[in-house]
C-alpha positions in Angstrom: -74.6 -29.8 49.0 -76.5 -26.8 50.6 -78.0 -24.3 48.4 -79.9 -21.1 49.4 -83.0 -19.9 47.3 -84.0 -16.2 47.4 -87.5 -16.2 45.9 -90.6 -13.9 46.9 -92.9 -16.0 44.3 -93.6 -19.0 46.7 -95.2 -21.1 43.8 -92.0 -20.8 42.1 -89.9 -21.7 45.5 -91.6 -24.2 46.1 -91.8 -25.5 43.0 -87.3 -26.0 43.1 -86.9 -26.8 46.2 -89.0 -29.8 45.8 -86.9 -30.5 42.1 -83.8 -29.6 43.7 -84.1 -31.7 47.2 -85.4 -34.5 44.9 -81.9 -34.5 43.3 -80.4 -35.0 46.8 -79.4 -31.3 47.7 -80.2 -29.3 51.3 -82.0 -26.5 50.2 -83.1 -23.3 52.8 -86.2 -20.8 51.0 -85.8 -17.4 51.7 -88.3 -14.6 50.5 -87.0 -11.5 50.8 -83.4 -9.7 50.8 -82.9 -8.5 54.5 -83.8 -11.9 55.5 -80.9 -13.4 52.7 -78.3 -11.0 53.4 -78.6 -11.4 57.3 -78.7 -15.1 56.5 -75.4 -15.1 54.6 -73.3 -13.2 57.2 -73.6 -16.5 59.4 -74.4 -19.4 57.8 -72.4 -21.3 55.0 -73.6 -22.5 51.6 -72.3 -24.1 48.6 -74.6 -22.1 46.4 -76.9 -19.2 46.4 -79.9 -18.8 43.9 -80.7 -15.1 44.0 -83.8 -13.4 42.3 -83.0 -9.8 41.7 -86.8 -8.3 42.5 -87.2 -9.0 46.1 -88.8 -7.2 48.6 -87.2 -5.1 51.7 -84.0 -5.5 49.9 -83.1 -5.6 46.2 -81.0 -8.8 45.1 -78.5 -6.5 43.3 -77.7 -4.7 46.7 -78.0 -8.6 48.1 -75.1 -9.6 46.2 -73.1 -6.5 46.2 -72.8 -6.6 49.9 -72.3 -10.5 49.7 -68.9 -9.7 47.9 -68.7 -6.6 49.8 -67.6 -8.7 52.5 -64.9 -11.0 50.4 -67.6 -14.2 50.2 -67.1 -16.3 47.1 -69.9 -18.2 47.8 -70.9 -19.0 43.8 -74.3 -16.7 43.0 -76.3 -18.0 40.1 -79.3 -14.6 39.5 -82.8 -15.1 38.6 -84.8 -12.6 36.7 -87.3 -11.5 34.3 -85.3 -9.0 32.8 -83.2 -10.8 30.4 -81.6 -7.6 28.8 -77.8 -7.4 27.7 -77.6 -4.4 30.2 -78.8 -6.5 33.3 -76.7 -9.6 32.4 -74.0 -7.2 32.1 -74.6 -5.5 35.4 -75.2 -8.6 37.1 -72.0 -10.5 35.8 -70.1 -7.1 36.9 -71.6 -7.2 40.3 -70.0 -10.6 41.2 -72.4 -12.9 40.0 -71.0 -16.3 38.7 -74.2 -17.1 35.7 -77.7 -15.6 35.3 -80.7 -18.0 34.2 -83.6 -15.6 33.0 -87.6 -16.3 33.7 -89.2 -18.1 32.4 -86.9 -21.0 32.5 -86.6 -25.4 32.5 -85.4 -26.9 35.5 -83.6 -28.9 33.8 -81.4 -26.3 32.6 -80.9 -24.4 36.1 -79.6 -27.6 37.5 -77.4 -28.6 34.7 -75.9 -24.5 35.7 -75.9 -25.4 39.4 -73.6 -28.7 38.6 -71.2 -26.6 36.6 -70.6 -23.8 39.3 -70.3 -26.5 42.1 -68.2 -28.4 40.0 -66.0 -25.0 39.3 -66.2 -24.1 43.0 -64.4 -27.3 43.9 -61.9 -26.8 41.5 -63.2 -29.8 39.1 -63.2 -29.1 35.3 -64.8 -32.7 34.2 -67.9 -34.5 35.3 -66.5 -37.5 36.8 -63.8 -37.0 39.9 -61.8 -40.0 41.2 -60.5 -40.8 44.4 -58.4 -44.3 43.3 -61.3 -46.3 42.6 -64.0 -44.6 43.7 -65.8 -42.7 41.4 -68.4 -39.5 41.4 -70.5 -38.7 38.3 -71.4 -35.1 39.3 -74.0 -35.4 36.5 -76.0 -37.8 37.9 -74.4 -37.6 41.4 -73.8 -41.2 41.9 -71.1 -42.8 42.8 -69.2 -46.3 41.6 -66.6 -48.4 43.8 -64.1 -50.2 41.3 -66.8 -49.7 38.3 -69.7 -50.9 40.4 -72.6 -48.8 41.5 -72.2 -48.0 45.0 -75.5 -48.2 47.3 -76.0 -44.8 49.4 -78.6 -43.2 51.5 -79.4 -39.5 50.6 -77.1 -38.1 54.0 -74.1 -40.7 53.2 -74.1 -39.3 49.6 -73.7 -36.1 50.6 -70.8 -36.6 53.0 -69.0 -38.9 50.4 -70.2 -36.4 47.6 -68.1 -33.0 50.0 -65.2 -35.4 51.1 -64.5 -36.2 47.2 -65.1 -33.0 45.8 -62.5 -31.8 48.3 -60.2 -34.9 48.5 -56.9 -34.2 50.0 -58.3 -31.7 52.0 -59.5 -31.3 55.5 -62.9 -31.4 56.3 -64.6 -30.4 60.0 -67.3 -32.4 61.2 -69.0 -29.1 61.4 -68.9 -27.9 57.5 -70.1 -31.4 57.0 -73.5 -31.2 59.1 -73.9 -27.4 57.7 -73.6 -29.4 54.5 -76.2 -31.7 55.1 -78.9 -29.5 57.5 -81.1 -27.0 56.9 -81.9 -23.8 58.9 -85.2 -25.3 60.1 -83.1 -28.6 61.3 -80.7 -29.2 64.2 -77.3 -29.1 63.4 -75.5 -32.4 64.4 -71.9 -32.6 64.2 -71.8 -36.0 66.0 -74.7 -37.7 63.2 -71.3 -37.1 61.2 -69.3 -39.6 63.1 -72.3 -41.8 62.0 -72.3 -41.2 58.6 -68.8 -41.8 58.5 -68.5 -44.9 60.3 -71.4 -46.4 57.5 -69.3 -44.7 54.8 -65.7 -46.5 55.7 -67.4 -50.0 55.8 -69.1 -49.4 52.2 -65.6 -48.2 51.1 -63.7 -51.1 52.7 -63.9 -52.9 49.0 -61.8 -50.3 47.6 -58.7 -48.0 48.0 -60.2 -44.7 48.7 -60.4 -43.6 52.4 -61.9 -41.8 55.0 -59.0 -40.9 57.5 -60.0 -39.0 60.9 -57.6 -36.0 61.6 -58.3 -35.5 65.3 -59.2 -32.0 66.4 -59.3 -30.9 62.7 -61.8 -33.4 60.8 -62.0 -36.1 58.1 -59.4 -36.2 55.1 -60.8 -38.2 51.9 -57.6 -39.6 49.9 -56.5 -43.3 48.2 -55.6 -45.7 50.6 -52.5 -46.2 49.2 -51.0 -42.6 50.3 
């Protein structure tokens, strides 16, 4: 999952992205507004964490132009200003939940699990694809009740495919996905990934099928 932080305070950015990419997700730092807003017109993320003071450009005028253009990328708001006027104005806005400064980690990633999980449609922590199984708590997987051993990149191809199972997938959503702005997207590392993937899920009766032209569909084997 790729997430975007808009933070001018680098201690603090710095600070989650290393607690966030320790919990497996892509995460791009940006430090100013015209830089975020230019950023979100042509790349895709799963999530966007948006402080509201930011130089060059505000993140309320961020986020109003964000849904301006129809994107329902979710938008979880930082700030220090905690007041029931801001939270209301915020929420109005188009924002999807607002986490006020000073706050624990702990509980902004416990938020960022339940927007992805509401993005994706998914109202309980664990989604199923026949016997495999993802814990979006602790975003690990299980084959047939058995922990299933993953590296960090074939997590989070197996952790889009499921969250969107029955679905079609392009190779290119999956490397935005998994690279950040500083790396070089790689739609063929995908085929990879994949390849690893179907032969750690041969066990079971969830899999990978290749739709030619269009991408990867996750779905039991059995359909």
């Amino acid at each position: 999952m790729r997430l975007l932080l808009v933070e001018d305070n680098a201690v603090l950015a710095d600070w989650l992205g290393r607690s966030l990419r320790r919990d497996g997700y892509t995460v791009d730092w940006l430090d100013n507004g015209n830089a975020a807003d230019f950023c979100l017109r042509d790349e895709t993320f799963d999530l966007v964490i948006l402080d509201l003071a930011l130089p060059q450009l505000g993140g309320h005028e961020v986020l109003r132009r964000l849904r301006g253009r129809g994107n329902a990328t979710p938008v979880l708001v930082l700030t220090a200003d905690n007041s029931l006027r801001s939270r209301i104005a915020e929420l109005d806005q188009g924002a999807d939940d607002y986490l006020a400064k000073p706050f624990e980690v702990e509980e902004l990633e416990a938020r960022i699990r339940v927007l992805l999980r509401r993005a994706s449609g998914q109202t309980q922590p664990l989604v199923r694809c026949g016997g495999l199984v993802l814990n979006t708590n602790t975003r690990e997987f299980t084959l047939g009740g058995a922990a299933l051993a993953l590296t960090p990149r074939e997590r989070a191809v197996l952790e889009v495919l499921i969250l969107k199972a029955g679905s079609t997938v392009s190779k290119l959503a999956l490397a935005q996905s998994l690279f950040s702005l500083d790396e070089q997207v790689s739609p063929e590392a995908i085929e990879v990934y994949v390849h690893r993937l179907r032969k750690k899920l041969e066990p079971g009766d969830a899999a990978i099928l290749t739709l030619r032209g269009l991408g990867y569909l996750m779905r039991p084997a059995a359909d």
